[in-house]
C-alpha positions as CSV (number, residue, x, y, z in Angstrom):
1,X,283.4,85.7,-0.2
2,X,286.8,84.9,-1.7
3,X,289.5,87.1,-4.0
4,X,288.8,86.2,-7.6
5,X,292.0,86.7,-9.2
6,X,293.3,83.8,-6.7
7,X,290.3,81.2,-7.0
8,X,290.0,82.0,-11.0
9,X,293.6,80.1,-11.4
10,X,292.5,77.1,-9.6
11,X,289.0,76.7,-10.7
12,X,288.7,78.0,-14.8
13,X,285.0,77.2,-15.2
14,X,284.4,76.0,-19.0
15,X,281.5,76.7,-21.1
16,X,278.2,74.9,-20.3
17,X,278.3,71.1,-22.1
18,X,275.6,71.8,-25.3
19,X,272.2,71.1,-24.0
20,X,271.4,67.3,-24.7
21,X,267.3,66.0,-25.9
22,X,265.1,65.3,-22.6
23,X,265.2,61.5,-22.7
24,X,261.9,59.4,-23.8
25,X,258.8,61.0,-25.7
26,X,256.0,63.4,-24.8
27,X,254.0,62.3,-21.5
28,X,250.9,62.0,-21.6
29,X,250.7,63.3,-18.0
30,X,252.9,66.2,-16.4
31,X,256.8,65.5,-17.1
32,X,258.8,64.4,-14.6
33,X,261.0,67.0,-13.1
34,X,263.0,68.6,-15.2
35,X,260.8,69.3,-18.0
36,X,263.1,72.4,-18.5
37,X,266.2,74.2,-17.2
38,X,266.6,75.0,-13.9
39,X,268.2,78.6,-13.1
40,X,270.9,78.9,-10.6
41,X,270.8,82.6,-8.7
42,X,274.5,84.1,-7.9
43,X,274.1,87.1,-5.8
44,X,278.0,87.7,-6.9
45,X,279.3,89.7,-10.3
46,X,280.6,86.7,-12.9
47,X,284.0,85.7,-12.4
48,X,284.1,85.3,-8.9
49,X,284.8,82.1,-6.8
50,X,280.8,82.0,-6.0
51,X,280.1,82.3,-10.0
52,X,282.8,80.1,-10.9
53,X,281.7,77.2,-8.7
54,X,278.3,77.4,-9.9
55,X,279.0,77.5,-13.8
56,X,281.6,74.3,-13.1
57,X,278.8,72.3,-11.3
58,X,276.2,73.2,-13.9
59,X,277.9,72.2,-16.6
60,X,278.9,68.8,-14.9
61,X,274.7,68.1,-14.4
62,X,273.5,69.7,-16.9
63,X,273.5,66.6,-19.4
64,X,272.3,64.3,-16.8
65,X,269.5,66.5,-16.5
66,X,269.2,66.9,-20.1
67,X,269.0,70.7,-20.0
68,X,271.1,73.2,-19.8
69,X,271.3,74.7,-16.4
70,X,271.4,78.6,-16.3
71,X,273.8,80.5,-14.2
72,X,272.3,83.9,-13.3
73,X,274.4,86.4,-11.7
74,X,271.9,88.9,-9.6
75,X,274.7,90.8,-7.7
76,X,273.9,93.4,-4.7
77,X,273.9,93.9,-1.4
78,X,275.6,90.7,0.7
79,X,273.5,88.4,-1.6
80,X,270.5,89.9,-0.7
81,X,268.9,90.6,-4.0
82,X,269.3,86.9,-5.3
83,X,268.2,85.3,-1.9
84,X,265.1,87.5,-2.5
85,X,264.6,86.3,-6.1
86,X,264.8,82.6,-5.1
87,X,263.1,83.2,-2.1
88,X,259.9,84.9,-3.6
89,X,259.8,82.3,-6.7
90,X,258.0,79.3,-7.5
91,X,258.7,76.4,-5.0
92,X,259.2,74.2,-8.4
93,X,262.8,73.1,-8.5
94,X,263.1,75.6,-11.3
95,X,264.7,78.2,-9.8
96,X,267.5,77.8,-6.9
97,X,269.8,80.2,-5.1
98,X,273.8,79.8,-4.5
99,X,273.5,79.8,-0.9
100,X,276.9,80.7,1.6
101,X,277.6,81.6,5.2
102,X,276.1,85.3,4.3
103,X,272.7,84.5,2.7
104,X,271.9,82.1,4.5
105,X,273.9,82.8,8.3
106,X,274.9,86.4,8.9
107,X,272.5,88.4,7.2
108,X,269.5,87.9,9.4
109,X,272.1,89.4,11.9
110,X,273.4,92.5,9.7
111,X,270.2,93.7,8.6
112,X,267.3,94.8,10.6
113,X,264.8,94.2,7.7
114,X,265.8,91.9,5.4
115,X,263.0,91.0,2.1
116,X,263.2,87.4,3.0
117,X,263.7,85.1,6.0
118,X,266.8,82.3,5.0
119,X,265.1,80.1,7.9
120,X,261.6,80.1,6.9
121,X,261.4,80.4,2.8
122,X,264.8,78.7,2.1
123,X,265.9,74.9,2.1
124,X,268.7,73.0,1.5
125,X,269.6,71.1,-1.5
126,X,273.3,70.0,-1.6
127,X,276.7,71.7,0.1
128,X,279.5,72.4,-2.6
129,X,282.6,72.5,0.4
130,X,284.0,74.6,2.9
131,X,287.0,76.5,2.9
132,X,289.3,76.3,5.7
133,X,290.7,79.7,6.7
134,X,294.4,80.3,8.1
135,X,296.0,83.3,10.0
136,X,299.0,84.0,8.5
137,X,301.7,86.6,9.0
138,X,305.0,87.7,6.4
139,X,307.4,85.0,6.4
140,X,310.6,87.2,7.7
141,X,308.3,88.0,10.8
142,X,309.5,87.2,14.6
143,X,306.3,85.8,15.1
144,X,306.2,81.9,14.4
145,X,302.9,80.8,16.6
146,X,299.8,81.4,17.6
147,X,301.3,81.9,21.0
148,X,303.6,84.2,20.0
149,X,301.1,86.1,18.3
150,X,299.0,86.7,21.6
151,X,302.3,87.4,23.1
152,X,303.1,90.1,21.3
153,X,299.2,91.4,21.1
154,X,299.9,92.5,24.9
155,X,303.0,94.6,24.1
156,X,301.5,96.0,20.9
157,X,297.9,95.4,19.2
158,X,298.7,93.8,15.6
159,X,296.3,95.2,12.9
160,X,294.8,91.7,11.1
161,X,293.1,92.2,6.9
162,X,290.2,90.5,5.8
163,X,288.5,90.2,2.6
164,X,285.0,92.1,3.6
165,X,283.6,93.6,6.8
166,X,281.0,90.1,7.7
167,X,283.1,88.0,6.0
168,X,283.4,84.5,7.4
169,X,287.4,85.9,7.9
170,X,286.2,88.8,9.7
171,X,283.6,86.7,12.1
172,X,286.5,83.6,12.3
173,X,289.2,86.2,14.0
174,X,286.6,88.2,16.4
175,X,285.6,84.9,17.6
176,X,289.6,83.4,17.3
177,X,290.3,86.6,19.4
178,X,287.7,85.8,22.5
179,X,288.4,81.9,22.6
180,X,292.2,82.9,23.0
181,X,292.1,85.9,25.1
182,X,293.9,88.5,22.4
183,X,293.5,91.9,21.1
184,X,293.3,92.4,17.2
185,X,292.3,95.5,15.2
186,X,290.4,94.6,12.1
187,X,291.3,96.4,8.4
188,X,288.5,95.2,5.8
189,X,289.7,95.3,2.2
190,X,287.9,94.7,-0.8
191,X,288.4,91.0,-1.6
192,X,291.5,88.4,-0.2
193,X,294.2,89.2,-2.8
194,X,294.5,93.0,-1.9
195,X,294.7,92.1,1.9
196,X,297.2,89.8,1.1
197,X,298.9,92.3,-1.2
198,X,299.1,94.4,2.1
199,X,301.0,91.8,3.9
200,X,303.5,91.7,1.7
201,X,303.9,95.2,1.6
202,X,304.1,95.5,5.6
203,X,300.7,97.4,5.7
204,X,299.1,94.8,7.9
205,X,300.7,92.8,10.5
206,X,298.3,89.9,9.6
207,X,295.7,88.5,7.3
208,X,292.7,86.3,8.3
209,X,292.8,84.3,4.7
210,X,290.6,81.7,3.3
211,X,292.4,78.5,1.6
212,X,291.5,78.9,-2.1
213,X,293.8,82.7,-1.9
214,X,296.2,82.1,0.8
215,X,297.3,78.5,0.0
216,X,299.6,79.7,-3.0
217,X,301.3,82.4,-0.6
218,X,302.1,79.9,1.9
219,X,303.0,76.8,-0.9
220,X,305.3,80.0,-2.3
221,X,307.0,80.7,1.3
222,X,305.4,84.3,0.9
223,X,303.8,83.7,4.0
224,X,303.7,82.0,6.8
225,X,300.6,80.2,8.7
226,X,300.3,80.2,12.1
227,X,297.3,78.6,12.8
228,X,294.3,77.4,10.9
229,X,290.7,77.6,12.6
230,X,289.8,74.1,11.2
231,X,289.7,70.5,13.1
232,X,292.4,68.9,10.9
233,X,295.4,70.6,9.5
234,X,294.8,70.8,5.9
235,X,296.7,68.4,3.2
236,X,297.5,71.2,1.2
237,X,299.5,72.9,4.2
238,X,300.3,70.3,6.7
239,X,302.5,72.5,7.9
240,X,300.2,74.6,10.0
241,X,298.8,73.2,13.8
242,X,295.1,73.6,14.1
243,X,293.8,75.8,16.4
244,X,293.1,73.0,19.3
245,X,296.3,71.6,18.5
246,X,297.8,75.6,19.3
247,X,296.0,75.1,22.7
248,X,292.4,76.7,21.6
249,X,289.5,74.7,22.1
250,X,286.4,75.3,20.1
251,X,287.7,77.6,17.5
252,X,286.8,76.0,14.2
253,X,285.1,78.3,11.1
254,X,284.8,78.1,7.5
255,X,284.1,79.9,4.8
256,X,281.2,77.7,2.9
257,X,279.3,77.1,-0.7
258,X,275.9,75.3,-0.8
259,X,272.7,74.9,-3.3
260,X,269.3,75.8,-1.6
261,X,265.6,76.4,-3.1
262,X,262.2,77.9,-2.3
263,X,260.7,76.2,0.8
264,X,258.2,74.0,-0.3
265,X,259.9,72.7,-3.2
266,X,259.2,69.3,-4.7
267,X,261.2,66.6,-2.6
268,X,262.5,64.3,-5.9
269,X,263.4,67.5,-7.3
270,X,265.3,68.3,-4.1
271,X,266.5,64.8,-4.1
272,X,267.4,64.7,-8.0
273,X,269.4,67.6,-7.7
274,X,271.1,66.3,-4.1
275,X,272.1,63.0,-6.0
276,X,273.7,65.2,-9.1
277,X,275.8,67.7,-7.3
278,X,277.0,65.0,-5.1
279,X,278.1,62.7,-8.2
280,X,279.9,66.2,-9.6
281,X,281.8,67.1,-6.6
282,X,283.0,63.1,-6.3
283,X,284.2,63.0,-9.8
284,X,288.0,62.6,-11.0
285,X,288.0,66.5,-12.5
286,X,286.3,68.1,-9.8
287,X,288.2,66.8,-6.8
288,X,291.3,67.6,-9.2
289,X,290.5,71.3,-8.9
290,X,289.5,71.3,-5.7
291,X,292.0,69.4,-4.1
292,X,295.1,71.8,-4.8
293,X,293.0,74.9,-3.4
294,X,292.3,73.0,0.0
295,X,288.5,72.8,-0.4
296,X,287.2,70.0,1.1
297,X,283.8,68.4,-0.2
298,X,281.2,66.2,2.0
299,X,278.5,64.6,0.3
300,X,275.8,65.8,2.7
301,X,271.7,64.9,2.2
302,X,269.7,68.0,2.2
303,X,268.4,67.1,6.1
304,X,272.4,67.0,6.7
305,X,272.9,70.4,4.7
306,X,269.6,72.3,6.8
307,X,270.9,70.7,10.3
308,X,274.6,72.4,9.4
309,X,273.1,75.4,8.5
310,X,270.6,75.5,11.6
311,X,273.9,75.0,13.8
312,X,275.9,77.8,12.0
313,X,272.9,80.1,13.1
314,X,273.1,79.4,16.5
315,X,277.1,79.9,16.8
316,X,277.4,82.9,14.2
317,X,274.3,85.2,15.1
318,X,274.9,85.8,18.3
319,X,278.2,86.9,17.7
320,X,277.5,89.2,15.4
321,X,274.6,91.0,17.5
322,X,277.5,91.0,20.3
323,X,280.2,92.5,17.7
324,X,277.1,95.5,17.0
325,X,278.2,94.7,13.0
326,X,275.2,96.1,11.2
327,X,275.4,96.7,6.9
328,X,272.1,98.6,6.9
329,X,272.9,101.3,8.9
């Protein structure tokens, strides 16, 4: 979803804690849940922001568990290979799926067959944060709001980057483009940090940006923000109006990182691992890293997690089937 280079300097995921003795002796009956480790499913190569997220929180639960959780990266195809592994596996608590606005939201919408069904053989477990995203222009341009932005969309269409075609920057500006009445033309790159490179270089006229890359350009004064699609301005650039405040109602998005498992999965495994990854994204270290790349963390119950995602569908599908934005074609 995000560049790596960018996230990698804010979030340097350590090696997993050394796997620590299941507490008490044998059971006479089944073992309580976990009675071994737990595989996490990235559908993203290592070193990326998903990957790196996931390896951080493991090895934060991974001794309260008393195993060593496993980080598998299964990348391919939006996600789609790993949301199939999880999908198809055990409903156990033994094997769960790093879940995000594409596995879980958009593909249903981008492909006309898909090998699993996110709303039927997927469920929530816990929600890692969401990532607000900003539009941003060069810092020595005339443009210095939203406003002025439009303006000059009706004396000359501005080209806008992204990270990915489908990426929650690409959906937030097609739908930041109809709330506000503006034309845009969309240039997809291959990950945050070469759209922002673009930017610089005078390719682009703009760059639809998540927090974790774009937040050191504007800190830097490389860029500048003129809006970001969030309800709040963020702490880490108060400097930016929200979109309601720029006079746009009802233009919020997110990029966002969650936890979910096989439908039919154990509740107190469900609830176990809920109660852990909430305790590791409240802790002193991990708000630390979070807090300087503008993430912000809510420590959501699964029902709260499922209900989020359930809305997301109903806002981001149809959009996407309006858009005609299909990846298996």
């Amino acid at each position: 979803m995000l560049g790596r280079r960018d996230f990698a300097r804010g979030l340097v995921s350590g090696a997993l804690l050394g796997a620590a003795l299941p507490a008490g002796g044998a059971m006479a009956q089944a073992a309580p849940w976990p009675d071994r480790a737990p595989r996490w499913v990235v559908g993203y190569p290592p070193g990326g922001p998903s990957d790196t997220f996931a390896r951080l929180i493991a090895s934060f639960i991974s001794p309260h568990l008393g195993f060593n959780m496993i980080v598998e990266n299964r990348p391919g195809g939006g996600a789609v290979l790993a949301s199939e592994t999880v999908a198809r596996s055990a409903p156990d608590g033994y094997t769960l799926l790093h879940a995000d606005n594409g596995n879980l939201v958009y593909n249903p919408a981008l492909y006309g067959r898909l090998p699993y069904d996110p709303d039927r053989d997927l469920t929530g477990v816990g929600f890692i944060g969401r990532f607000p995203l900003f539009l941003v222009v060069r810092p020595e341009s005339p443009v210095q709001t939203l406003a002025d932005y439009i303006a000059a969309s009706r004396q000359r269409v501005p080209t806008y980057g992204s990270p990915a075609v489908a990426s929650p920057h690409h959906l937030a500006m097609e739908m930041l483009k109809r709330r506000a009445g503006f034309e845009a033309t969309h240039v997809p790159y291959r990950g945050g940090p070469a759209a922002m490179q673009d930017l610089l270089n005078g390719t682009v006229d703009s760059v639809l940006i998540d927090c974790a890359t774009g937040i050191p350009f504007l800190r830097d004064g490389k860029a500048r923000g003129l809006v970001v699609l969030s309800e709040t301005r963020s702490a880490q650039a108060p400097q930016v109006p929200t979109t309601a405040e720029a006079g746009v109602a009802d233009a919020v998005a997110f990029g966002w990182q969650a936890m979910s498992a096989p439908a039919g999965t154990p509740q107190a495994a469900i609830d176990r691992l809920n109660a852990e990854m909430n305790a590791a994204m409240a802790s002193a270290e991990m708000q630390a890293r979070v807090a300087g790349l503008g993430v912000e963390t809510t420590p959501w119950t699964p029902a709260q997690l499922n209900a989020f995602v359930a809305a997301e569908n109903a806002q981001w599908r149809p959009l996407i089937r309006e858009l005609g934005i299909r990846l298996d074609s």
